[in-house]
Structure formats: structure tokens, C-alpha cells
KOLTIPA-107112 format. One record per residue (C-alpha): residue in three letters; x, y, z. Coordinates in steps of 0.5 Angstrom, whole numbers, padded with zeros to 4 digits, always signed. Example, Ala and Ser with C-alpha at 12.3 -4.5 7.8 and 13.67 -1.06 7.14 Angstrom:
BEGIN
ALA+0025-0009+0016;SER+0027-0002+0014;
//
This chain:
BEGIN
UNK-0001+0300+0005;UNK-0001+0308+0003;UNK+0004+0309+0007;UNK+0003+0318+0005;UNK-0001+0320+0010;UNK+0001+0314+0014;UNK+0003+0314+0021;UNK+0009+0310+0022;UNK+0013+0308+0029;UNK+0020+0305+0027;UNK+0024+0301+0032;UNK+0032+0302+0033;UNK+0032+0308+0030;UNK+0039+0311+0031;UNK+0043+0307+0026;UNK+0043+0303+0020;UNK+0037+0301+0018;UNK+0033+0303+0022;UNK+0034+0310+0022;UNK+0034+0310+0013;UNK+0027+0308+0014;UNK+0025+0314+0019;UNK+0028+0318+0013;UNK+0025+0314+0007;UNK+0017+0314+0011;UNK+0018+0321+0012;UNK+0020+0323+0004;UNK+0014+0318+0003;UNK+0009+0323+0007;UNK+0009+0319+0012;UNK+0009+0322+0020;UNK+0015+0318+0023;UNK+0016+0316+0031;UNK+0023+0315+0031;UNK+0025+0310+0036;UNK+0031+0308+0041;UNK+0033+0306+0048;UNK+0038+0312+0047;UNK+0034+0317+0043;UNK+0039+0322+0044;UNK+0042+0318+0038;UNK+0037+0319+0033;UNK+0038+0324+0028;UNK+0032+0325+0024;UNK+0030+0332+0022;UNK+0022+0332+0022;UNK+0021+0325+0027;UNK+0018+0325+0033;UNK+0023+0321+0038;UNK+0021+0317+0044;UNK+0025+0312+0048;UNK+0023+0305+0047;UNK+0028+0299+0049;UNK+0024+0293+0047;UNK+0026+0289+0051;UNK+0022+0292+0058;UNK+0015+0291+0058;UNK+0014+0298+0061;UNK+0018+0302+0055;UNK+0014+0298+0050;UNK+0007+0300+0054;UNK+0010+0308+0054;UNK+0010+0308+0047;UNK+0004+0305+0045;UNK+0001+0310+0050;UNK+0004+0316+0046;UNK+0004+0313+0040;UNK-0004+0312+0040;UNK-0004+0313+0032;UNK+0001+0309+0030;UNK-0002+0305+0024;UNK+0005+0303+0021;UNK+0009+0299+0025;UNK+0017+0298+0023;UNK+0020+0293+0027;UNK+0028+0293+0026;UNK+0031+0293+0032;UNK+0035+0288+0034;UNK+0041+0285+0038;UNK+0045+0281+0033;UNK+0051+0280+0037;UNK+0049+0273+0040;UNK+0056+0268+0038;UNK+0056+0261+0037;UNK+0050+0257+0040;UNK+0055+0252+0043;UNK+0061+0255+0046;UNK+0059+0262+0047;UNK+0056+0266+0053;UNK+0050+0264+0053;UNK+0048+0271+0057;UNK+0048+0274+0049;UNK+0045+0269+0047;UNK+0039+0269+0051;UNK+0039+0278+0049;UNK+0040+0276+0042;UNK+0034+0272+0043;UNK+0030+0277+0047;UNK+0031+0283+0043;UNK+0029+0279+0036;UNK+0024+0275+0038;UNK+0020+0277+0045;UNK+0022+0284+0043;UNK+0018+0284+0037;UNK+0013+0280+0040;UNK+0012+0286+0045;UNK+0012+0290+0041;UNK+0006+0287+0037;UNK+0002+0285+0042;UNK+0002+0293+0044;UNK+0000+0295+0038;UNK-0004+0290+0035;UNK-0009+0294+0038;UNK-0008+0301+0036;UNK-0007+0297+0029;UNK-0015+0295+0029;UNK-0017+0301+0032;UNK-0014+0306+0026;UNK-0016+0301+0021;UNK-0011+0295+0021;UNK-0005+0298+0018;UNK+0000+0294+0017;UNK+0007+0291+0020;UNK+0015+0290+0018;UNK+0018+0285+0021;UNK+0027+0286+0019;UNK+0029+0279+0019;UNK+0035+0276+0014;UNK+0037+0271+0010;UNK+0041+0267+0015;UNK+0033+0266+0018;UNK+0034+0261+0012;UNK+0041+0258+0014;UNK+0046+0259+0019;UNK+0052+0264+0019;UNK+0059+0262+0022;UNK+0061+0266+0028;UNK+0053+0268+0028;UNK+0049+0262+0030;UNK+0045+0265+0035;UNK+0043+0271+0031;UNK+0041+0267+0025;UNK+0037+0262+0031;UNK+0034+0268+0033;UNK+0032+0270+0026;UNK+0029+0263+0024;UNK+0024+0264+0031;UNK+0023+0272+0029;UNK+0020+0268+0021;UNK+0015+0263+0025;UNK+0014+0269+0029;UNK+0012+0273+0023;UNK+0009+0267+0020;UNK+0005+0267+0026;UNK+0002+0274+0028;UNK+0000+0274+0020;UNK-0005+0269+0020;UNK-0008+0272+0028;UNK-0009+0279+0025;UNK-0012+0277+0018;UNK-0018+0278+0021;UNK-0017+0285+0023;UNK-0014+0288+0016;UNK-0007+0288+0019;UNK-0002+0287+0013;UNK+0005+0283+0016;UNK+0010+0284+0011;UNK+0017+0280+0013;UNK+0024+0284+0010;UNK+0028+0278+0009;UNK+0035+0281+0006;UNK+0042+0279+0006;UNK+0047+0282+0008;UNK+0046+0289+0009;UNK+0052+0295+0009;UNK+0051+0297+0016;UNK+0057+0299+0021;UNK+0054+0293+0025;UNK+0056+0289+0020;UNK+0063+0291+0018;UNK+0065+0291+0026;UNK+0062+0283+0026;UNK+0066+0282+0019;UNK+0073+0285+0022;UNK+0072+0282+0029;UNK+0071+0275+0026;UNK+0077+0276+0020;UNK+0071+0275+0014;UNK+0073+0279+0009;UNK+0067+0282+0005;UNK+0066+0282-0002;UNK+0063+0289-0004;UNK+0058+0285-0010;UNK+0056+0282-0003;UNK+0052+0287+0000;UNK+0046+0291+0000;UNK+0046+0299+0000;UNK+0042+0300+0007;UNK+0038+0306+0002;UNK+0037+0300-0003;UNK+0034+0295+0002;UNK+0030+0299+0005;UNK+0027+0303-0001;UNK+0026+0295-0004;UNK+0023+0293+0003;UNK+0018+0300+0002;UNK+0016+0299-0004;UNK+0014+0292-0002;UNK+0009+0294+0004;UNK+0006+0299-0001;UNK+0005+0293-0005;UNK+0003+0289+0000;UNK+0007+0284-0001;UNK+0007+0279+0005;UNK+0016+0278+0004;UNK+0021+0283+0001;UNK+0027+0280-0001;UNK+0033+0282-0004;UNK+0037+0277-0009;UNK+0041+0273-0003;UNK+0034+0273+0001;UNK+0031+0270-0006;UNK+0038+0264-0006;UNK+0037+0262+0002;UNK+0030+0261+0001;UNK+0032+0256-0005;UNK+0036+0253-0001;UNK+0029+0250+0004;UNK+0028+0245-0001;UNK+0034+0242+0000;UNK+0040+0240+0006;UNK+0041+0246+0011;UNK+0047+0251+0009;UNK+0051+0256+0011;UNK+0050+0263+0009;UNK+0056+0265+0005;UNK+0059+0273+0008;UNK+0065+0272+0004;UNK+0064+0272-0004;
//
């Protein structure tokens, strides 16, 4: 997928890494719809900014209806703190869940469409390695991550017919405020050696959509997926 001259819309574009692929699309070429529930938030010179809260099925439809010419599409927004399965509130839970998969269900479905319409395009969906394992203190999220890779897996083979590449980044942990704050409230000390610069990760994940790649991973995403052959583990956060 050449992504200069392309038009992207990215999901939770107000931090992290969805903001680094806003910034990284444009210095591609490409045009760059900069998403978020709070777009007072987003800061990236040159994007078009719109609200869009992935979760409400009349936001998901507004997009599509303002971004008719979207043929990239970069699905990073997600609620990550769901908490354990069995002991946590399972009002989060059911969030975590929504927003990672549902959210980015919606968010297919609406632009599947406009997809085939401008030429089948192509769609990242932002996973991560704990898809492929669990992770202590997280159980929810890496749950909902396992549902987003069936998902991801899922929509690949139904839009083959209409030309449109779905590429899953699967990274480990990403060097993002939202991961510090998880680390520090659940006293995991993260080891510098054990992150991925958000510049880093999402040039990699770029790079791959170009390619056309159908997974992206990093070192620790190419280590969890290794691990499926064998009995199920627990991510390490801590090296």
C-alpha cells in the first residue's frame, strides 16, 4: 500500500501512538484525518481533526460520512485498562472489550465501503504481543486483544475480495504515558531494554503496510507469537 498520496484516518489520535502515526503519515505524503473522542487534544499540525468515539455507533457513522475518501485506515484506539478477569470490575472489562473489539469492528464495517469505493485501500489494526499470552495485573486487556487478532484474522479473509489489505501490528510494550502509568500503579519496574520507542514502532509498522505485510511485529511480538506452539504463558513486563 503507497501510502504518499494516500488518505489515512487514524483512531485515538491524541497520544501515543496514535498520535506518532498521524505525524509519521503525513511526513509520508500522506492526508491525514487525526481522530479522537476529545479532538481538542489532538495536536498534529497539518491533520484534519474530527471527533470520533469508536464506541457510539453515530460518531463511527459521522466519521465515515466526513471522511468519504479514506483509503487508510489505522485502528489504535483502544481502552487498555481492563484489570484482571476474575476480581476486577467487570464494567471495565466489558469497556476494554468494547472499545478494542467492537470499536474497531464499527469502525470496519463503516469503512469497509468507502474502502472498496476508493480502490480497497488497506487497514491496521494495533494489537499486542500480550494477544498472544497474558499479562499479570492486565488480564482483560490481553483477552481483548486475543478477540481483536481473531477479529483482524477474520475481516482479512472477507475483504480479500475487494483488494483490501489488513495488516496486524502486534508489538510489545510500547514506551507510551499510558504504559508508565499501568507499571507504576501495578509496582512493575520496567526494564529500559524492554520497550519500543513509539517513533520506533510505528515506522516498523509503516514500513510493513507499504510492504504489505499481513503482520508487523517487533522482537517481543516475534517471542509471544513462538510461544503458541507450546503451553500458554505470561508476558514478561519486567526484564
Amino acid at each position: 500500500m503507497k501510502l504518499n498520496g494516500a488518505t489515512a484516518l487514524v483512531t485515538g489520535a491524541n497520544r501515543g501512538i496514535g498520535a506518532q502515526f498521524a505525524l509519521d503519515l503525513l511526513a509520508r505524503g500522506a492526508k491525514v484525518y487525526a481522530t479522537a473522542r476529545r479532538p481538542e487534544l489532538v495536536d498534529v499540525p497539518g491533520a484534519e481533526v474530527l471527533p470520533l468515539d469508536i464506541t457510539d455507533d453515530a460518531s463511527v457513522a459521522a466519521a465515515a460520512e466526513l471522511a468519504g475518501d479514506v483509503d487508510v485506515l489505522i485502528n489504535n484506539a483502544a481502552d487498555t485498562a481492563g484489570g484482571s478477569l476474575v476480581t476486577g470490575d467487570l464494567r471495565a472489562i466489558r469497556s476494554t472489550m468494547e472499545s478494542n473489539y467492537f470499536g474497531t469492528l464499527a469502525m470496519i464495517r463503516a469503512f469497509a465501503p468507502i474502502l472498496a469505493r476508493n480502490g480497497g485501500g488497506a487497514i491496521l489494526n494495533v494489537l499486542s504481543a500480550v494477544a498472544w499470552t497474558t499479562v499479570e495485573g492486565n488480564t482483560a486487556y490481553a483477552a481483548a486483544k486475543s478477540a481483536q487478532w481473531g477479529l483482524t484474522n477474520g475481516v482479512r479473509l472477507e475483504l480479500a475480495g475487494q483488494g483490501t489489505q489488513v495488516t496486524a501490528l502486534v508489538p510489545g510494550p510500547v514506551g507510551t504515558d499510558t504504559l508508565y502509568a499501568f507499571a507504576e500503579r501495578e509496582g512493575i519496574e520496567i526494564a529500559p531494554d524492554a520497550v519500543i520507542a513509539p517513533a520506533d514502532i510505528v515506522a516498523l509498522a509503516l514500513d510493513g503496510l507499504e510492504a504489505g505485510d499481513v503482520e508487523v511485529l517487533d522482537p517481543a511480538g516475534v517471542s509471544a507469537k513462538a510461544t503458541l506452539s507450546g503451553p500458554p504463558q505470561i508476558f514478561p513486563l519486567s526484564r
